[in-house]
N, CA and C atoms of all chains as a GROMACS GRO file, in nm:
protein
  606
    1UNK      N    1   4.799  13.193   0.560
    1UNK     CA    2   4.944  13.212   0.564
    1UNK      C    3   4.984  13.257   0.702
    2UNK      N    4   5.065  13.205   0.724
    2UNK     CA    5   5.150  13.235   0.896
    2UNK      C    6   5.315  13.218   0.895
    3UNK      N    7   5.293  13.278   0.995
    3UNK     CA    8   5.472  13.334   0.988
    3UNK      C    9   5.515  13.236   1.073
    4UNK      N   10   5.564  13.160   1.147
    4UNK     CA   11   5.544  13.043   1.248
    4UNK      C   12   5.696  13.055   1.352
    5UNK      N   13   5.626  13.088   1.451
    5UNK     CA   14   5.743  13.141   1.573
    5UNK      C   15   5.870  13.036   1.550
    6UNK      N   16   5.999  13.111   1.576
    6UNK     CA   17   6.055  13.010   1.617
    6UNK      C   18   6.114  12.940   1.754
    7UNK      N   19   6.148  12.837   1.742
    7UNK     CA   20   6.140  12.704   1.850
    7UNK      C   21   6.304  12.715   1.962
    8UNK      N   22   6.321  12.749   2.046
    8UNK     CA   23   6.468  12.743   2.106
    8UNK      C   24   6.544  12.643   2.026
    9UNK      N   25   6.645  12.667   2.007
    9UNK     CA   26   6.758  12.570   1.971
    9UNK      C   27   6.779  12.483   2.047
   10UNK      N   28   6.787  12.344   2.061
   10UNK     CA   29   6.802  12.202   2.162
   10UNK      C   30   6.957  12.184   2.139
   11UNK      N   31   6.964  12.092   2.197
   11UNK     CA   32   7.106  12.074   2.214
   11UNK      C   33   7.073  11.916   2.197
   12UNK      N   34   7.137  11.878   2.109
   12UNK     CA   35   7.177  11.702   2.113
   12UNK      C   36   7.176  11.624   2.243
   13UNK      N   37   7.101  11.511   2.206
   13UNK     CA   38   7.113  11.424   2.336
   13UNK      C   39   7.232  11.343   2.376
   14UNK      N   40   7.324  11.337   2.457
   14UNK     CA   41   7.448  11.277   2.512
   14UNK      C   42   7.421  11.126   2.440
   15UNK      N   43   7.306  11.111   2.447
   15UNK     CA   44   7.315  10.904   2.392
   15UNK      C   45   7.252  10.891   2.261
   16UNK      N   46   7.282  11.017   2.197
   16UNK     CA   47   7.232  11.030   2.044
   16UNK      C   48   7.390  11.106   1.941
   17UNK      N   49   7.444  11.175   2.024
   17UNK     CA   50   7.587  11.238   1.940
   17UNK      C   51   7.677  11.271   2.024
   18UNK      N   52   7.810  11.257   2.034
   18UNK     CA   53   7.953  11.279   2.051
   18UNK      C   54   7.990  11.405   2.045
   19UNK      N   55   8.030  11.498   2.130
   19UNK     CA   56   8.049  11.615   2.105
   19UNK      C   57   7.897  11.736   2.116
   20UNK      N   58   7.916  11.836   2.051
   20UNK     CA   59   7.820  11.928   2.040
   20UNK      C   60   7.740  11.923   1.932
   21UNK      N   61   7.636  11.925   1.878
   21UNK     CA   62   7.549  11.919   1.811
   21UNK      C   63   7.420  12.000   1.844
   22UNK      N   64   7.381  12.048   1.736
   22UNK     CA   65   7.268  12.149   1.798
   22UNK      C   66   7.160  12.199   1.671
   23UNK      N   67   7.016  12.163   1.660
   23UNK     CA   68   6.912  12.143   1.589
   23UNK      C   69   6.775  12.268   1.643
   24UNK      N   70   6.742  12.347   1.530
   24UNK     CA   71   6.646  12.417   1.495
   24UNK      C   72   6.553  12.340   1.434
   25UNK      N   73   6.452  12.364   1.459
   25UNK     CA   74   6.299  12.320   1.338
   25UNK      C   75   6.268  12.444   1.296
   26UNK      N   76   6.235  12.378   1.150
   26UNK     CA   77   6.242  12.402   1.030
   26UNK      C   78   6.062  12.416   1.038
   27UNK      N   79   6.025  12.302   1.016
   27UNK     CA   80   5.845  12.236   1.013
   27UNK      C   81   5.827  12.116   1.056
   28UNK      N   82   5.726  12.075   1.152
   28UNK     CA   83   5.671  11.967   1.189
   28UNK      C   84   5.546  11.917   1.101
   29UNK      N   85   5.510  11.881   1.028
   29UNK     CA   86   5.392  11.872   0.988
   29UNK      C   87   5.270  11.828   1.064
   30UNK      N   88   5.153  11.863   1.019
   30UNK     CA   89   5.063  11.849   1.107
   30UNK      C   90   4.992  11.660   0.984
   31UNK      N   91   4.921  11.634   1.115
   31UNK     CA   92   4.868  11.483   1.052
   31UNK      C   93   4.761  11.506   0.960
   32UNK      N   94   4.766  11.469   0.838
   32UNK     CA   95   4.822  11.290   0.818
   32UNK      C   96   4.996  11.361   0.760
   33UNK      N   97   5.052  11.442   0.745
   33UNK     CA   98   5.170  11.478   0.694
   33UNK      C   99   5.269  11.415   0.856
   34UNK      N  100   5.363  11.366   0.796
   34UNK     CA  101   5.470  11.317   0.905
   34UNK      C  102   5.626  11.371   0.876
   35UNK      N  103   5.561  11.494   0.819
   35UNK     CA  104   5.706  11.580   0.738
   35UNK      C  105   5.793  11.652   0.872
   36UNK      N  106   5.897  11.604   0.913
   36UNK     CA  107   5.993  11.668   0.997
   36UNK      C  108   6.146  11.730   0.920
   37UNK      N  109   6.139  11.866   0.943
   37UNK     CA  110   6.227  11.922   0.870
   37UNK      C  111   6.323  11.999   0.976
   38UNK      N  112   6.418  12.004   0.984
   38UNK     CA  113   6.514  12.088   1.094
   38UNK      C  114   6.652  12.146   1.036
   39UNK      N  115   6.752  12.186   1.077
   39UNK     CA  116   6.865  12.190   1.053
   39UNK      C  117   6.941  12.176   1.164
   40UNK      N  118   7.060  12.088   1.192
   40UNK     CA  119   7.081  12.040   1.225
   40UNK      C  120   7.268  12.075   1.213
   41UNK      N  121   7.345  12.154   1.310
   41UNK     CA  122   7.506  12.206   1.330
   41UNK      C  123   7.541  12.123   1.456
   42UNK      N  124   7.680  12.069   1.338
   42UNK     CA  125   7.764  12.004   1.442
   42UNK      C  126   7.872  12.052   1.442
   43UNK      N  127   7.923  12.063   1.594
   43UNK     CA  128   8.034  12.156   1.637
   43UNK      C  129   8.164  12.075   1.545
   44UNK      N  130   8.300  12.111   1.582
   44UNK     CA  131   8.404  12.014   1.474
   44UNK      C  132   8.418  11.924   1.524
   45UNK      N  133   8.452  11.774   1.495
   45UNK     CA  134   8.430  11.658   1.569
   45UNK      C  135   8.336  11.612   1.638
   46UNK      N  136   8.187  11.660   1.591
   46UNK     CA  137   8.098  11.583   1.665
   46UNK      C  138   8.046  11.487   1.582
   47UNK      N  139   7.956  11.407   1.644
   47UNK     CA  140   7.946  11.284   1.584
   47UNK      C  141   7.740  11.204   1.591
   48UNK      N  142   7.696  11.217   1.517
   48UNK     CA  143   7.570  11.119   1.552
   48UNK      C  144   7.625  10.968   1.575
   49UNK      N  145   7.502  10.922   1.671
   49UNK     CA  146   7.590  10.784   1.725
   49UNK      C  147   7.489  10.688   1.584
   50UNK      N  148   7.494  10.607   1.535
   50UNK     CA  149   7.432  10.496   1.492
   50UNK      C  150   7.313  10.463   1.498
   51UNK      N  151   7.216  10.522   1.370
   51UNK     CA  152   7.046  10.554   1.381
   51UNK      C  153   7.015  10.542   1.274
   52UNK      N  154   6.883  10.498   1.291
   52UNK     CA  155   6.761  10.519   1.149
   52UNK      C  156   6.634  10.650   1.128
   53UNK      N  157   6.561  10.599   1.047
   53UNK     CA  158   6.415  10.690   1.053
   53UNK      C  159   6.348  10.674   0.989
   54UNK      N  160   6.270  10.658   1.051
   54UNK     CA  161   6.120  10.568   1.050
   54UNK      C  162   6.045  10.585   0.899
   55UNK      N  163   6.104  10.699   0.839
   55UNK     CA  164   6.085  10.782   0.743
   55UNK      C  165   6.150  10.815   0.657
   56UNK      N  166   6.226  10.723   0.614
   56UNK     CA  167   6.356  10.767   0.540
   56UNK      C  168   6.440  10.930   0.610
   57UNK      N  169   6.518  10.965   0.521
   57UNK     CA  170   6.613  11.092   0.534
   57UNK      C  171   6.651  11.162   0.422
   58UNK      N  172   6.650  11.255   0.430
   58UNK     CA  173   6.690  11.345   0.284
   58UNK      C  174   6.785  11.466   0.362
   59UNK      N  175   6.970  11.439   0.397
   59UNK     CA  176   7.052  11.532   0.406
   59UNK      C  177   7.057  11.623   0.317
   60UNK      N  178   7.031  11.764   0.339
   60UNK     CA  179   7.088  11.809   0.222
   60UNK      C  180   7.219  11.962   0.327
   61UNK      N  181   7.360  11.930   0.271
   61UNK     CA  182   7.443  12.018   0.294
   61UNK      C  183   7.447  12.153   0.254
   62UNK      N  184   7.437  12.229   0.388
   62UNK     CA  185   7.452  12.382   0.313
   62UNK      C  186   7.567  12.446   0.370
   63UNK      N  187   7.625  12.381   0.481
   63UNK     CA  188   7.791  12.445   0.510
   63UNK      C  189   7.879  12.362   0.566
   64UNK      N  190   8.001  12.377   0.564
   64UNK     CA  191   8.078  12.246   0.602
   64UNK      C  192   8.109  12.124   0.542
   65UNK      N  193   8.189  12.061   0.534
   65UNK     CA  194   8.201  11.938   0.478
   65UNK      C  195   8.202  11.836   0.594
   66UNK      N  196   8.167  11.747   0.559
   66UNK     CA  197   8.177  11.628   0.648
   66UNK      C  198   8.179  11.503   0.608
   67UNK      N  199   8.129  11.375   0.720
   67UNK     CA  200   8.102  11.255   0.679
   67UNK      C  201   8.020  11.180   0.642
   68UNK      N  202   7.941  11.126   0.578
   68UNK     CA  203   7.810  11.008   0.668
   68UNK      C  204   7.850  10.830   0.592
   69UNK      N  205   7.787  10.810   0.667
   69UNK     CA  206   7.834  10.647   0.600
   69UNK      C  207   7.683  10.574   0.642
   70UNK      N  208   7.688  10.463   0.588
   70UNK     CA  209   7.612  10.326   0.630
   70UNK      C  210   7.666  10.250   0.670
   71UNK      N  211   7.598  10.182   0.764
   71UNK     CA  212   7.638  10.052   0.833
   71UNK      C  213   7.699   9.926   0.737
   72UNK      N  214   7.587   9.969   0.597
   72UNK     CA  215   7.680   9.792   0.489
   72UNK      C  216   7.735   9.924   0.380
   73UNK      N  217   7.782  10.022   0.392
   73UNK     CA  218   7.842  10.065   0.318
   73UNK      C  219   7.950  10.138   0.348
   74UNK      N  220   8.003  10.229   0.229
   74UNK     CA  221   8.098  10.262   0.270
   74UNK      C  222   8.090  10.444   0.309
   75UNK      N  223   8.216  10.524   0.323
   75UNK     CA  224   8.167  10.609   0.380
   75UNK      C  225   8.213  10.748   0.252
   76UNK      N  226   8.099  10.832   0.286
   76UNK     CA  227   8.088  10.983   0.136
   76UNK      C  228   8.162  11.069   0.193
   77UNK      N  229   8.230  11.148   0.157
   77UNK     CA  230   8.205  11.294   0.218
   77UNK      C  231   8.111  11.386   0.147
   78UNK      N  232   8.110  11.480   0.281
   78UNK     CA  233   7.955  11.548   0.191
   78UNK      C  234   8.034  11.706   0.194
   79UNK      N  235   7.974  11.804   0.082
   79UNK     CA  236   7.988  11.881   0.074
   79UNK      C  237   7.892  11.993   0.058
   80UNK      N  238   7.875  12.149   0.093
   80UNK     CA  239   7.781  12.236   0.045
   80UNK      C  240   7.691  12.209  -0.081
   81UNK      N  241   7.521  12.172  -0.120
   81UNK     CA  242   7.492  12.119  -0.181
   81UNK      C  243   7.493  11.990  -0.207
   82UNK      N  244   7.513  11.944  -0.118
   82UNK     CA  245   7.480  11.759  -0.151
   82UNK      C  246   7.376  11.739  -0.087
   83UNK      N  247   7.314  11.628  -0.152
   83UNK     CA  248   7.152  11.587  -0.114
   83UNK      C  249   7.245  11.445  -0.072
   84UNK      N  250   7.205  11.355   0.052
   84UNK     CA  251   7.225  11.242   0.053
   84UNK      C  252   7.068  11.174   0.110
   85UNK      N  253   7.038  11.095   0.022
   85UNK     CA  254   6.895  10.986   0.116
   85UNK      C  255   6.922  10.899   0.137
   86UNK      N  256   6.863  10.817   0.250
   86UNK     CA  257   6.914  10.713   0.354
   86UNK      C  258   6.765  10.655   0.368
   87UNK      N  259   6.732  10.562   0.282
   87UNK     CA  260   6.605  10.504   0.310
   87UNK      C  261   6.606  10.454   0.424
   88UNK      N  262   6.451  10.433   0.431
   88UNK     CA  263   6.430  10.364   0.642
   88UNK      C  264   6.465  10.234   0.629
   89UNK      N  265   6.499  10.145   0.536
   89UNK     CA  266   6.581  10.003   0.523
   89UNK      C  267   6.680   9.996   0.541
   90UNK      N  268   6.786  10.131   0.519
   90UNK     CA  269   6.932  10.114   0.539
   90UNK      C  270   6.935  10.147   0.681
   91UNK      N  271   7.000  10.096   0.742
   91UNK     CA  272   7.012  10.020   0.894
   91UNK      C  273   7.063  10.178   0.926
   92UNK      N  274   7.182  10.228   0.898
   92UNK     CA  275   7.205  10.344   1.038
   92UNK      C  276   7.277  10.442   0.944
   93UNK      N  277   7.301  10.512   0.991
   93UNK     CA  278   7.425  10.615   0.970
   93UNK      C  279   7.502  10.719   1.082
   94UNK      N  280   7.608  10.797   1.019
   94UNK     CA  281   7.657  10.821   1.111
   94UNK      C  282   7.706  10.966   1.068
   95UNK      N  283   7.717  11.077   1.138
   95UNK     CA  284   7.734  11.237   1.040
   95UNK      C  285   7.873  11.259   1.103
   96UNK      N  286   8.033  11.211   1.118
   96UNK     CA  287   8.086  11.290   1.162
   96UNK      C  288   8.140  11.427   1.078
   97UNK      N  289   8.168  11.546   1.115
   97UNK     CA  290   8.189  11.667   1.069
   97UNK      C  291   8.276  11.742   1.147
   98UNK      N  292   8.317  11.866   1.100
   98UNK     CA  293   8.399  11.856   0.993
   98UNK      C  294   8.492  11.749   0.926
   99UNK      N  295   8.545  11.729   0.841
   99UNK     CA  296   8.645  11.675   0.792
   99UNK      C  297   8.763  11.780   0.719
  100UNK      N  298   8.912  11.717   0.732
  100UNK     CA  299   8.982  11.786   0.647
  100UNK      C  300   8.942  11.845   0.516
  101UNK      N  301   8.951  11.966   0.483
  101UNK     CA  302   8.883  11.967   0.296
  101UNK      C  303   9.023  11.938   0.198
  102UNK      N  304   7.168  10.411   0.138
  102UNK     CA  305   7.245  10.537   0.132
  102UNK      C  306   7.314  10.548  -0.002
  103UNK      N  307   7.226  10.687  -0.089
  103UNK     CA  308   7.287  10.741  -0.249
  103UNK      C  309   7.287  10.879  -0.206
  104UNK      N  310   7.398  10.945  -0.288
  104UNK     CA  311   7.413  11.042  -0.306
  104UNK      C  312   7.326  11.074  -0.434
  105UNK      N  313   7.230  11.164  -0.423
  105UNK     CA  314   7.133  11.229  -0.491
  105UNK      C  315   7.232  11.286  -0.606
  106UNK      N  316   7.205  11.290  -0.762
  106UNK     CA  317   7.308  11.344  -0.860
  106UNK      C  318   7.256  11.515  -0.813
  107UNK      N  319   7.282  11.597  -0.826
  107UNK     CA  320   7.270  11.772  -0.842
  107UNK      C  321   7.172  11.783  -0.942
  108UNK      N  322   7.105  11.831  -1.002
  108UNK     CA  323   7.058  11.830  -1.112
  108UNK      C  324   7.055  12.020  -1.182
  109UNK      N  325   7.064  12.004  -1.297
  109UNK     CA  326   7.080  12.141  -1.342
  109UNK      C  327   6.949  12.232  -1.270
  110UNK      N  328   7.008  12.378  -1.260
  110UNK     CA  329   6.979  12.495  -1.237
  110UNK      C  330   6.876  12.538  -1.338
  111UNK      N  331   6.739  12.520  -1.310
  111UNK     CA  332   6.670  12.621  -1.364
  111UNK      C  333   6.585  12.709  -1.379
  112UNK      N  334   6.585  12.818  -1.516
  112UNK     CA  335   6.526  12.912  -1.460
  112UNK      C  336   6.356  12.911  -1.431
  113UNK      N  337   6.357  13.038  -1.370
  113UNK     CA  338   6.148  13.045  -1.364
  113UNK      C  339   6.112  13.054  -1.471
  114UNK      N  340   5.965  13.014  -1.535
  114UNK     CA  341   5.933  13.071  -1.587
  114UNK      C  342   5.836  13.182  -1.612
  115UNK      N  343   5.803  13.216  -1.734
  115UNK     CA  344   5.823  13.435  -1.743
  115UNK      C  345   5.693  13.387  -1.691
  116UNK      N  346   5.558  13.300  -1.732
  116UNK     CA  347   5.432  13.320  -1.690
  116UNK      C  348   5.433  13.286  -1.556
  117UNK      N  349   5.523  13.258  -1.460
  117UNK     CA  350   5.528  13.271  -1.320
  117UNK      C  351   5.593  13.344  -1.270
  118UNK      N  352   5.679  13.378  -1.288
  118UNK     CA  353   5.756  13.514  -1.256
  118UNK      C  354   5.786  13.606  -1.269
  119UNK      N  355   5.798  13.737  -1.229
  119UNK     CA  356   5.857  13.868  -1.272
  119UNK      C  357   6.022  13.877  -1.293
  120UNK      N  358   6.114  13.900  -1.330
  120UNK     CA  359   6.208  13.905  -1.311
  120UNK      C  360   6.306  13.748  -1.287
  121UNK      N  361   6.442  13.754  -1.266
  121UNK     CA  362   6.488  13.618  -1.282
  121UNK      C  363   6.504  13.543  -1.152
  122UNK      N  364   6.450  13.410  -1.121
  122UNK     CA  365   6.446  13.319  -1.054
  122UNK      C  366   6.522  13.207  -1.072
  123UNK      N  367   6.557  13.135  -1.006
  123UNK     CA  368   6.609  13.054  -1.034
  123UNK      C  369   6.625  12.921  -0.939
  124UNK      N  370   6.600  12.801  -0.986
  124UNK     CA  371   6.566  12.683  -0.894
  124UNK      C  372   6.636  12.559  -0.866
  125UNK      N  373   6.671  12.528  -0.768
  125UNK     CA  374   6.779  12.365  -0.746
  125UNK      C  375   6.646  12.318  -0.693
  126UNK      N  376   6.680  12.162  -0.739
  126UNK     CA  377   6.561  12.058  -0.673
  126UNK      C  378   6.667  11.992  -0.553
  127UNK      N  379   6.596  12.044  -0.443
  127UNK     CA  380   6.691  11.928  -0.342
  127UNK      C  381   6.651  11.784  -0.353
  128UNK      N  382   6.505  11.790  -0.337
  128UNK     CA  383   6.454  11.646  -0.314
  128UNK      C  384   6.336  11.610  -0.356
  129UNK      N  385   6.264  11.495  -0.455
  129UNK     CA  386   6.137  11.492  -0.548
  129UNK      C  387   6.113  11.346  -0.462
  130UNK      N  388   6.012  11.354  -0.355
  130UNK     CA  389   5.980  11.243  -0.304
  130UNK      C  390   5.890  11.137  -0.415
  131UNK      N  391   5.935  11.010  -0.362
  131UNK     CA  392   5.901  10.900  -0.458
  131UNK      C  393   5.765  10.811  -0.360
  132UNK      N  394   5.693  10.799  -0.469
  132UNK     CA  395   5.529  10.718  -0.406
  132UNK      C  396   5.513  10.653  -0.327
  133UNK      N  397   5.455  10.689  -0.165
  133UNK     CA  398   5.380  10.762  -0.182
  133UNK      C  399   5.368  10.933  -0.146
  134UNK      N  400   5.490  10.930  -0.133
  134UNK     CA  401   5.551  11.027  -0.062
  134UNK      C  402   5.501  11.183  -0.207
  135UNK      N  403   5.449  11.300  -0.142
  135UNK     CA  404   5.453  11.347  -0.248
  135UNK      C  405   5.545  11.490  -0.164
  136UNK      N  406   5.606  11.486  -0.122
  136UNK     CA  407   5.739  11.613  -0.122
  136UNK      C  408   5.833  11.628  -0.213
  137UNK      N  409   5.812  11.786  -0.202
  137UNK     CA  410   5.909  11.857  -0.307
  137UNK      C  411   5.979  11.924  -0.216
  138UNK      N  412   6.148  11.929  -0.219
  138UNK     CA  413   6.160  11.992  -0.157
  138UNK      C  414   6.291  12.123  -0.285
  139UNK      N  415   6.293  12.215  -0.283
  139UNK     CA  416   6.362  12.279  -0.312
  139UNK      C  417   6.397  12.453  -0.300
  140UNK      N  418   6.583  12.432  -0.374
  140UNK     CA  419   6.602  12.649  -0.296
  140UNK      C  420   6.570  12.699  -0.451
  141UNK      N  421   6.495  12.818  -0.387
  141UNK     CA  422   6.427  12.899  -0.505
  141UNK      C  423   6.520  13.032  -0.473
  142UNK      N  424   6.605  13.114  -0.538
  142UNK     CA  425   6.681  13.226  -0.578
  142UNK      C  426   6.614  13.294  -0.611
  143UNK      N  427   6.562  13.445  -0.561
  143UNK     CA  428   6.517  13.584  -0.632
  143UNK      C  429   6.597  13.641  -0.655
  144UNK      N  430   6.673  13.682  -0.810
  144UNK     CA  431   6.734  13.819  -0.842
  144UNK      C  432   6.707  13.962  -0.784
  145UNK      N  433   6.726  14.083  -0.734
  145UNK     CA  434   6.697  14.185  -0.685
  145UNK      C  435   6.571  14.204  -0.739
  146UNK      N  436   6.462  14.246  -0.674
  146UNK     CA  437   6.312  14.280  -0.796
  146UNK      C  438   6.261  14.164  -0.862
  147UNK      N  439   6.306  14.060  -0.836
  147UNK     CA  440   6.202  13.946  -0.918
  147UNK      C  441   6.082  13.882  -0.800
  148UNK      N  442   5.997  13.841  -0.863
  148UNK     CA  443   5.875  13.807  -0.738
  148UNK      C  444   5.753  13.704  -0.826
  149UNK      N  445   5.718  13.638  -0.753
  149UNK     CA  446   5.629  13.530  -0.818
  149UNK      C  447   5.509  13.582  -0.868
  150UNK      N  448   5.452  13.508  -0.941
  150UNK     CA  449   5.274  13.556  -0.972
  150UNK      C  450   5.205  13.526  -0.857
  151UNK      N  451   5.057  13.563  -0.831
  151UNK     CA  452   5.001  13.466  -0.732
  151UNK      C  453   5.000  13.331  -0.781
  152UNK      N  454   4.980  13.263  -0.698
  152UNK     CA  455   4.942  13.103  -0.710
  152UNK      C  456   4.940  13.048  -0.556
  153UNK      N  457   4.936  12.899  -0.535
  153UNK     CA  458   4.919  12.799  -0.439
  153UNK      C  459   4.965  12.676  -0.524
  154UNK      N  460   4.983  12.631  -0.386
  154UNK     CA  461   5.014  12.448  -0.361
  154UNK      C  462   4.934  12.379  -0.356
  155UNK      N  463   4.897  12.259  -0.418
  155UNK     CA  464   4.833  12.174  -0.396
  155UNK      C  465   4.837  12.116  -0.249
  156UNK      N  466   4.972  12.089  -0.219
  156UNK     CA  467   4.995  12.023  -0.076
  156UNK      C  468   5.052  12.123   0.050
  157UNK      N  469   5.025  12.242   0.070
  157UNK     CA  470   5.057  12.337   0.145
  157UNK      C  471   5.206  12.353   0.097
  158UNK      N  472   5.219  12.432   0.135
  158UNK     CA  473   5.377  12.521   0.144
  158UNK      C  474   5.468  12.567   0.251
  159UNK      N  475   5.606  12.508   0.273
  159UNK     CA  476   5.674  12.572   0.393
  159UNK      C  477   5.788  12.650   0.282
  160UNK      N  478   5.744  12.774   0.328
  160UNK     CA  479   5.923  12.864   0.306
  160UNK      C  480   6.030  12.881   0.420
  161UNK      N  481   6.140  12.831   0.412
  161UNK     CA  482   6.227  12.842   0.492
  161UNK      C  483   6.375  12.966   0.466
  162UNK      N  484   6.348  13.074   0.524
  162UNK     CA  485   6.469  13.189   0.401
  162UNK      C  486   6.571  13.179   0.527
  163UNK      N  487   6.684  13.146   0.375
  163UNK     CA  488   6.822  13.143   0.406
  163UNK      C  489   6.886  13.243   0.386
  164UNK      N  490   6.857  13.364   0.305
  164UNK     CA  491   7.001  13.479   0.311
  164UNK      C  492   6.871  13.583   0.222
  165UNK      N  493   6.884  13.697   0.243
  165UNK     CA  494   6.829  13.816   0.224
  165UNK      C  495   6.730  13.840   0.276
  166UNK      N  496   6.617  13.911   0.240
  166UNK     CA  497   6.548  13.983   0.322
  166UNK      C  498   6.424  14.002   0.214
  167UNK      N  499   6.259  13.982   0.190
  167UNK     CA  500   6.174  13.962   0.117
  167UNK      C  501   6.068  14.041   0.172
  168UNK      N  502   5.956  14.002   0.044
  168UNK     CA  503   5.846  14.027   0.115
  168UNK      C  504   5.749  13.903   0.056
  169UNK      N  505   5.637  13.864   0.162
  169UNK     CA  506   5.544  13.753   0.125
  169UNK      C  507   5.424  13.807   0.154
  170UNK      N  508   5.331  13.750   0.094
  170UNK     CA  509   5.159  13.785   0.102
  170UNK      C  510   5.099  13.693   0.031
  171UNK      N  511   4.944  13.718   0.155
  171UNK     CA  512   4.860  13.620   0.057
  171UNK      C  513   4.751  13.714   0.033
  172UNK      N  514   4.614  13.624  -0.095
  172UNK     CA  515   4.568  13.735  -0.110
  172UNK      C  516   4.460  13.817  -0.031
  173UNK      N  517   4.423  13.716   0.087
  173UNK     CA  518   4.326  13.758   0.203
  173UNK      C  519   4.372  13.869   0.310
  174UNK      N  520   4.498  13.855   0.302
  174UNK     CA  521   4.606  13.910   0.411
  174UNK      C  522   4.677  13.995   0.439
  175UNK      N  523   4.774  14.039   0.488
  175UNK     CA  524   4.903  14.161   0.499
  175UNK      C  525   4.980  14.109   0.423
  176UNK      N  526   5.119  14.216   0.417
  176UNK     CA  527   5.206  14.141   0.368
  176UNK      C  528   5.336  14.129   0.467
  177UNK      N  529   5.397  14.040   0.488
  177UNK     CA  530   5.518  14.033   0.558
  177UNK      C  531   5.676  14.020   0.523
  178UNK      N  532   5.718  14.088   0.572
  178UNK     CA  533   5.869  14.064   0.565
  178UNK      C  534   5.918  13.965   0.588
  179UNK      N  535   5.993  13.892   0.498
  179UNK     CA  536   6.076  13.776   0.535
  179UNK      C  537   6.245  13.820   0.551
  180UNK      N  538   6.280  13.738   0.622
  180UNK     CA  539   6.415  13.777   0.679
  180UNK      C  540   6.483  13.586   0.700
  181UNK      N  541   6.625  13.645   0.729
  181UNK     CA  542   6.712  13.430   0.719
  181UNK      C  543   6.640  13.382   0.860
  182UNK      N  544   6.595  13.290   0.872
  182UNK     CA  545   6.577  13.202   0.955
  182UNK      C  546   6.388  13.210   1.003
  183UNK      N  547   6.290  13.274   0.913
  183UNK     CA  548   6.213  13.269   0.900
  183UNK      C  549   6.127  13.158   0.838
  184UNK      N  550   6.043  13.109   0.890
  184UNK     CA  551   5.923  13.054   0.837
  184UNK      C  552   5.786  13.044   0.784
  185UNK      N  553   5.743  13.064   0.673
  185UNK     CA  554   5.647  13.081   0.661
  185UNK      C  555   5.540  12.969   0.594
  186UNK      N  556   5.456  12.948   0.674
  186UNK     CA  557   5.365  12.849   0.628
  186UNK      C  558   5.222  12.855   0.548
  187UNK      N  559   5.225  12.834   0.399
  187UNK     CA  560   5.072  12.825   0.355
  187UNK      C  561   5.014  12.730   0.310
  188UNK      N  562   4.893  12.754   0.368
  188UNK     CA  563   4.813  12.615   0.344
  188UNK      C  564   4.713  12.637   0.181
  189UNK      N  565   4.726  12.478   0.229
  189UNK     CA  566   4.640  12.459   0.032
  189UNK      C  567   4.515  12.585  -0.021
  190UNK      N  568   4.438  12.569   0.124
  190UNK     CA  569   4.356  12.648   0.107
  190UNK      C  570   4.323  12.831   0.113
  191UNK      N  571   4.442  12.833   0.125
  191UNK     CA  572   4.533  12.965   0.122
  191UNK      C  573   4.526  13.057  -0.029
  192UNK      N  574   4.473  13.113  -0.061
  192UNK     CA  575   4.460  13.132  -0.231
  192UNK      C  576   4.569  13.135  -0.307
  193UNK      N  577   4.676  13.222  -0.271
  193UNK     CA  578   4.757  13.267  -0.327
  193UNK      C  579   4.875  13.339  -0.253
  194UNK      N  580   4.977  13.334  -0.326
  194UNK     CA  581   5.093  13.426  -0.202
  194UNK      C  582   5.195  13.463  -0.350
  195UNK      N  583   5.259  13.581  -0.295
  195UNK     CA  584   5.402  13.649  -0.419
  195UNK      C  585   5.510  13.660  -0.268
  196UNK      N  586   5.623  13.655  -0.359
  196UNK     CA  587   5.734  13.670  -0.309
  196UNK      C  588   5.819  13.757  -0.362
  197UNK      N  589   5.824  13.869  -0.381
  197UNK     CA  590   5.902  14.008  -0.398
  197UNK      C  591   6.061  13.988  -0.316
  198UNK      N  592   6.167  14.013  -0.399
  198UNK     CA  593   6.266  14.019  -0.262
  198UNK      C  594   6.377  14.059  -0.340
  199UNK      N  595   6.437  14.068  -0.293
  199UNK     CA  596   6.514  14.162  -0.160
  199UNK      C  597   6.433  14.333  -0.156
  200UNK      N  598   6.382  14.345  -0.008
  200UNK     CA  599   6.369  14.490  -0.025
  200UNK      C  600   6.457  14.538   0.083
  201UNK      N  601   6.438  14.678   0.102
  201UNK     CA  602   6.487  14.763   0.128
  201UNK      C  603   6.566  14.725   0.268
  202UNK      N  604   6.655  14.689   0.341
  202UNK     CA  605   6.650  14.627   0.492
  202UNK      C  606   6.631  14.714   0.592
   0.00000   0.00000   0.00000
């Protein structure tokens, strides 16, 4: 059992989100596990640009409401407690946040 | 892209726990994927039996203040934004919480 330091806070990449955005890790897994876990605050109006993962996705909301959509679909709002998954087949998505509540 | 349904709240049970617990499933990975991911709630004074994971364990604490141990080991304070990692081969760990801050 280990207590596992934590990691500076990063700041979103300019050609990955719109606005401010800013991601902690959670757990990296070590191999053969390819488990990447983080959390992940976006300032109001920021935006992920149009992406996949390699690995599917499992959002799950713990503050804020916001957006996400798919590329052939249409778009959710998400709220505190929502799980959204985004298999690695569905082409992209997109998190803008906040939204009006 | 689905929105995951919520699924009911439930409780621990007594041969695993002391006191009342209580569990949301965020996410039950599908084959071959074997992640679980979910938030586990301690009532004031409730705390697990020993046990382990088959597939290691990440705790990630979001709001109060705990204590964790394994059975080779110390015990540590958990606090929000802590991590703690145990591996399979790890015997056992309890989670006591909220103590004293």
């Amino acid at each position: 059992m280990e207590t596992l330091p934590n990691l500076p806070c990063t700041k979103g990449a300019a050609q990955m989100f719109t606005g401010d955005v800013y991601a902690d890790v959670i757990y990296t897994g070590k191999e053969p596990s390819r488990l990447c876990a983080n959390t992940v605050r976006f300032e109001p109006g920021a935006r992920a640009a149009w992406h996949s993962h390699a690995l599917d996705q499992v959002l799950y909301v713990t503050e804020g409401t916001g957006l996400v959509q798919s590329r052939d679909g249409g778009m959710v709002i998400i709220r505190p407690g929502d799980v959204v998954y985004t298999p690695r087949t569905n082409s992209t998505g997109t998190v803008p946040c906040p939204t009006a509540s």
